[in-house]
Every structure is written in structure tokens, then in C-alpha cells.
VMD Tcl script that draws the C-alpha trace (Angstrom):
set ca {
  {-8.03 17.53 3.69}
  {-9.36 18.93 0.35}
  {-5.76 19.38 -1.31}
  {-5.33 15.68 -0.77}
  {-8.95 14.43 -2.15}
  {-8.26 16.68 -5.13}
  {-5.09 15.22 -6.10}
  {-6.59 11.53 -5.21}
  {-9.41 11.86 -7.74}
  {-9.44 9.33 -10.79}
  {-9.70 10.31 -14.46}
  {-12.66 9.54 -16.48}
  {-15.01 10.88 -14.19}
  {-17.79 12.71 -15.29}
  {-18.08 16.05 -13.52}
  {-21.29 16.09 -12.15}
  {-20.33 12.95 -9.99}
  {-16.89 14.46 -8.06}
  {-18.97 14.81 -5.07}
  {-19.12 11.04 -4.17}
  {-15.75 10.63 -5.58}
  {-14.52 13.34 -2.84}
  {-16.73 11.83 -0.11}
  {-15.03 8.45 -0.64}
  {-11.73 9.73 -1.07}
  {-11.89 11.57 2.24}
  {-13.61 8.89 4.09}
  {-10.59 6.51 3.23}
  {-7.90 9.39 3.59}
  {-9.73 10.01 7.18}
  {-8.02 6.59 8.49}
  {-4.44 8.14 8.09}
  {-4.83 11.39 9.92}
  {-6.75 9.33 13.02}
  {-4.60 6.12 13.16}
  {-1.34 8.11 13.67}
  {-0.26 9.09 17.30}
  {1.22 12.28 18.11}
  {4.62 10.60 18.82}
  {4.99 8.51 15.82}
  {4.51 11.62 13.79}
  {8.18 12.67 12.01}
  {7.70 16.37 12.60}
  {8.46 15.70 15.78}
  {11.63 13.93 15.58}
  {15.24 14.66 13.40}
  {14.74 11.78 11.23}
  {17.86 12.78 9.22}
  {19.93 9.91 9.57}
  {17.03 7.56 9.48}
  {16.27 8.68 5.91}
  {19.77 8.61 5.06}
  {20.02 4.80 6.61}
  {16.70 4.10 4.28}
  {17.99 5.72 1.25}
  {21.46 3.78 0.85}
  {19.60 0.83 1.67}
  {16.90 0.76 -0.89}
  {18.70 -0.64 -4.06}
  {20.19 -3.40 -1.77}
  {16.76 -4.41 -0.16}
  {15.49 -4.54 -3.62}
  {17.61 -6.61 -4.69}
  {17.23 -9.23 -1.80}
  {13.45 -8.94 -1.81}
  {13.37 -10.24 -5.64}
  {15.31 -12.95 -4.58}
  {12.34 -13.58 -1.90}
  {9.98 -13.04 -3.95}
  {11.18 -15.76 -6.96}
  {12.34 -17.88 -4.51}
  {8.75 -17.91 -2.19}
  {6.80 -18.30 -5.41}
  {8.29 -19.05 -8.72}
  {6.79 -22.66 -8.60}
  {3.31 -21.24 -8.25}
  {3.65 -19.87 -12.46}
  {3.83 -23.05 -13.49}
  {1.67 -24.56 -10.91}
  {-1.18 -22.44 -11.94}
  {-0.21 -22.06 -15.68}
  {0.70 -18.19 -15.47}
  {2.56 -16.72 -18.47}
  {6.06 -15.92 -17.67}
  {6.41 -13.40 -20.25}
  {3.86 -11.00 -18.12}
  {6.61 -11.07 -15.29}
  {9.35 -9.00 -15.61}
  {11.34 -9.06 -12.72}
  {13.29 -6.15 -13.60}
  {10.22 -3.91 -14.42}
  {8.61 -5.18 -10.84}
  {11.22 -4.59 -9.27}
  {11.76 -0.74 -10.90}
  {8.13 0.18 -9.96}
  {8.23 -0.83 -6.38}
  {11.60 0.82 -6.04}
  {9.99 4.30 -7.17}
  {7.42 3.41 -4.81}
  {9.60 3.15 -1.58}
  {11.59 6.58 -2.96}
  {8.69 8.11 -2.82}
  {8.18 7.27 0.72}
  {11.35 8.13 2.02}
  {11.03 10.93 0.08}
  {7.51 12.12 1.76}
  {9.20 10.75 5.62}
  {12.64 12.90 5.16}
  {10.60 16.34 4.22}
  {8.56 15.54 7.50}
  {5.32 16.02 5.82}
  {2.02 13.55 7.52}
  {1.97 10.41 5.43}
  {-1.83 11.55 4.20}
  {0.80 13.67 1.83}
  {1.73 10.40 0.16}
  {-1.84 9.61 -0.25}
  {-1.69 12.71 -2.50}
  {1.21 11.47 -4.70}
  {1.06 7.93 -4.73}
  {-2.68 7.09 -5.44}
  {-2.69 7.36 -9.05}
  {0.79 6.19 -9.97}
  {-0.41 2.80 -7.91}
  {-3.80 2.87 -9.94}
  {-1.75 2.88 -13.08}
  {1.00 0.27 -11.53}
  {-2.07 -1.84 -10.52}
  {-3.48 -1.37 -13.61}
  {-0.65 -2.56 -15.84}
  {0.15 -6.16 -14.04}
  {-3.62 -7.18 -13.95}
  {-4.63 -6.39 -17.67}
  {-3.57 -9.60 -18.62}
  {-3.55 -12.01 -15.75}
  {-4.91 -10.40 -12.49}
  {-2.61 -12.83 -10.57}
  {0.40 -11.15 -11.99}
  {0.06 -8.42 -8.70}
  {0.79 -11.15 -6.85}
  {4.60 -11.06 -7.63}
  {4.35 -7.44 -7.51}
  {2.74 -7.14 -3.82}
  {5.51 -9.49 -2.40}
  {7.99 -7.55 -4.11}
  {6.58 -4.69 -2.09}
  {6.26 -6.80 1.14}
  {10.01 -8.36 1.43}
  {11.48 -4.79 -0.18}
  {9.75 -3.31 3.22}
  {10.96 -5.75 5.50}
  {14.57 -5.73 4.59}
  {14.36 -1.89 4.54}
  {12.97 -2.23 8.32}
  {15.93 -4.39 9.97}
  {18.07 -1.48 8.66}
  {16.79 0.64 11.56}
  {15.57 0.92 15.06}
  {12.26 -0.32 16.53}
  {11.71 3.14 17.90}
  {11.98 4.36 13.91}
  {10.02 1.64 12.28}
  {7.08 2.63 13.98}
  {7.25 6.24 12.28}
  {8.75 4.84 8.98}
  {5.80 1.76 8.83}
  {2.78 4.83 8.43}
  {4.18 5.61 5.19}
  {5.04 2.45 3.91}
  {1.37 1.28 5.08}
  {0.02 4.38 2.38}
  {1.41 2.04 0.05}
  {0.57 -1.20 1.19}
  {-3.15 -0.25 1.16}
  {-3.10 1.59 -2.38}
  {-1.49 -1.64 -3.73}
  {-3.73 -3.57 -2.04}
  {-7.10 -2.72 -2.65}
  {-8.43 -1.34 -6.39}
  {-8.86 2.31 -4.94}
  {-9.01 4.43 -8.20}
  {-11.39 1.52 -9.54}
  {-13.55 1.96 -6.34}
  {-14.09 5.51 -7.03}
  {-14.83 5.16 -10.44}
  {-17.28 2.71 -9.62}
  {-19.08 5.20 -7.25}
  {-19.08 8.12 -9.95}
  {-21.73 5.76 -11.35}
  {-23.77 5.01 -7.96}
  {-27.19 6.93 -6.94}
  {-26.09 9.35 -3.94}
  {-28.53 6.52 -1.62}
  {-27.17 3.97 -3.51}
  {-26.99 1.07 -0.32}
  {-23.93 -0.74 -1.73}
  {-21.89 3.31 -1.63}
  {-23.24 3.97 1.83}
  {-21.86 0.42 2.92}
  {-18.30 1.32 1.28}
  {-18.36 4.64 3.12}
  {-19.00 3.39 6.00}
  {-16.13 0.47 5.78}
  {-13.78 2.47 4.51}
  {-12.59 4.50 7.39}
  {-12.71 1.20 9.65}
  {-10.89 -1.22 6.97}
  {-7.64 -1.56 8.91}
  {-9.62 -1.89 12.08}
  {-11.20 -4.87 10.66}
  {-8.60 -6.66 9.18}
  {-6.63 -6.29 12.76}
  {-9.63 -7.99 14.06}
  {-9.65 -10.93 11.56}
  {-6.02 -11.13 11.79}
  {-6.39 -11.67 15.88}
  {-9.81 -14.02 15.40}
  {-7.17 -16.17 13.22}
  {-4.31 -16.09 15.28}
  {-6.21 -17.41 18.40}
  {-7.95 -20.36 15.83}
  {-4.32 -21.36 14.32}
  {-1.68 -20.23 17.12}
  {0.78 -22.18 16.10}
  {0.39 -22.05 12.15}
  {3.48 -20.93 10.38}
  {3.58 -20.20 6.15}
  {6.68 -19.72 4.65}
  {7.27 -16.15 5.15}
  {6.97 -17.04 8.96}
  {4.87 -17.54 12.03}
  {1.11 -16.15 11.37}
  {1.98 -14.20 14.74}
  {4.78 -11.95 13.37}
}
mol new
graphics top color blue
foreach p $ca { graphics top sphere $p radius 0.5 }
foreach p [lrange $ca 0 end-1] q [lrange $ca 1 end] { graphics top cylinder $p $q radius 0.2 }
display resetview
């Protein structure tokens, strides 16, 4: 796992301090290698035509996530007096689209989707990076763009597929997601018994398992809630 916490490391950090940056980094990578079952792993399937299916899709599902996107929250700029000069819906929808190529990219070579971790952490720091300078709520349009691009990709192929395909399209979700590369700059600057980096460390790994949890805990309170995407179930 040292190739991929390597690759994963931020910039500005001093070089004294790698070794909590590398502890962190593997402690989140960990999650990856132990959440994925043996038979949901593409190395063990021809996912040729799958990845073909995915890659003549992509500009398409673009497209009709954008639409989604505007269309689910274009009110909200004006309701909450966002600049609409900071979104560029051609720009969002480039950077998500290199994203997902990416992906496909890391599924079709058949490589474990901790390999995407590799590539795609510090392009998503910088993509991150870029629509919250201004206005942090900016990531908003950008993380839907992600979400409904995803989805349409999905119906393109079989339940049996989207089960491998979803792992590396999850890489994503969580790097876009959560401030990673500001996380582990933050802990280059932490004491080694520093109780606020032990408590990260120890949530890391266990972040999805958590958020599963919350998810049910909610379901069970609101069963029959809907939003507009859907019912809180699906």
C-alpha cells in the first residue's frame, strides 16, 4: 500500500511530518482494499464490453446530468444570493467528465480501485479547491454534477456490473466529498499524540461504516420521506 500513500501525499508539507501524513493516508486508503469482496473485484471478470458500454455513454450522461443538476437547483443561487458568475456549467461539467474517464479508465485496465486513490486524490484536491475559493457552496453544483453523471452512467448497465463499476465511482464520491488533501495538511501540523489526529485515525477507516449507519437510523425515523432526487430509501 506504500505506492498508493506516496502518490496520495499533499504538497506543502514539511518533510519531517510525512509520517502522519502516510499514517492517515493509509488508514483512509485501508477502507478500499477491506470493503471490496472477492467477486466484485474486475480482475475477475471480462469487463470489456462493460467499459465499452460506459465509455460511449459518458458524454451523453453528462449532458443529462447538467440538465439535473440546473434543473434540481438553479433556484437555490438566487435563493441564497450565490454569484452566478462562479458557476460555469461548462467548466463543471468538463472536470467531472475527466473524473468519470478516469474511472473507467482505472475499471477497463482491471487494476483494484485503491489504484484510483493513487491518481485521483490530488486532481480532486485541486478541483475542490478551485469551486470553494470563492463561495464554498459553489461544490454544491459540482457534487450533483458528479451524483446524476453516475446515475445515468449506471442504468446503462447490468445490476450484476454496477456493483463492480460503483467501487470506483465511490473513490470519487468520497475524494469529492470530504477535504482529504486539507485533512492531511492539517495533520502535518498535529503533535504525533495529538487527541483530535488519533480521533481522525481512528474514524477514518470506519467513515463509510458510519454513514451506512446514520443513513439506516434515518430511514427507520422518516420511512416514507421522499426529496426531489427520490425516496430517502433508494
Amino acid at each position: 500500500m506504500s505506492y498508493v500513500i506516496q502518490a496520495i501525499e499533499p504538497q506543502g508539507v514539511k518533510k519531517h511530518d510525512n509520517s502522519k501524513v502516510h499514517y492517515l493516508a493509509q488508514k483512509w486508503a485501508q477502507k478500499y482494499v477491506l470493503s471490496i469482496k472477492d467477486d466484485e473485484y474486475p480482475g475477475t471478470h471480462d469487463n470489456s464490453e462493460t467499459s465499452e458500454k460506459l465509455q460511449t455513454s459518458l458524454r451523453t450522461a453528462s449532458v443529462e446530468a447538467w440538465s439535473l443538476t440546473e434543473k434540481l437547483i438553479a433556484k437555490e443561487v438566487w435563493r441564497h444570493g450565490i454569484n452566478p458568475k462562479l458557476i460555469n456549467p461548462w467548466e463543471i461539467a468538463k472536470d467531472i467528465l475527466n473524473l468519470y474517464e478516469k474511472a473507467i479508465e482505472t475499471y477497463t485496465q482491471q487494476t483494484h480501485p485503491l489504484n484510483l486513490t493513487r491518481t485521483i486524490a490530488p486532481e480532486i484536491g485541486s478541483i475542490r479547491h478551485k469551486y470553494t475559493a470563492e463561495d464554498p457552496r459553489v461544490i454544491g453544483f459540482v457534487s450533483m454534477q458528479f451524483h446524476y453523471t453516475g446515475q445515468q452512467l449506471l442504468q446503462k448497465i447490468s445490476l450484476e456490473e454496477q456493483k463492480r463499476v460503483s467501487n470506483y465511482f465511490k473513490v470519487i464520491d468520497d475524494h469529492l466529498y470530504m477535504p482529504l488533501q486539507r485533512a492531511y495538511r492539517a495533520a502535518a501540523k498535529h503533535d504525533e499524540q495529538s487527541q483530535a489526529l488519533i480521533a481522525v485515525q481512528q474514524l477514518l477507516p470506519v467513515s463509510t461504516d458510519i454513514a451506512k449507519n446514520i443513513c439506516e437510523r434515518v430511514i427507520k425515523l422518516y420511512p416514507n420521506y421522499s426529496t426531489r432526487s427520490g425516496s430517502i430509501k433508494e
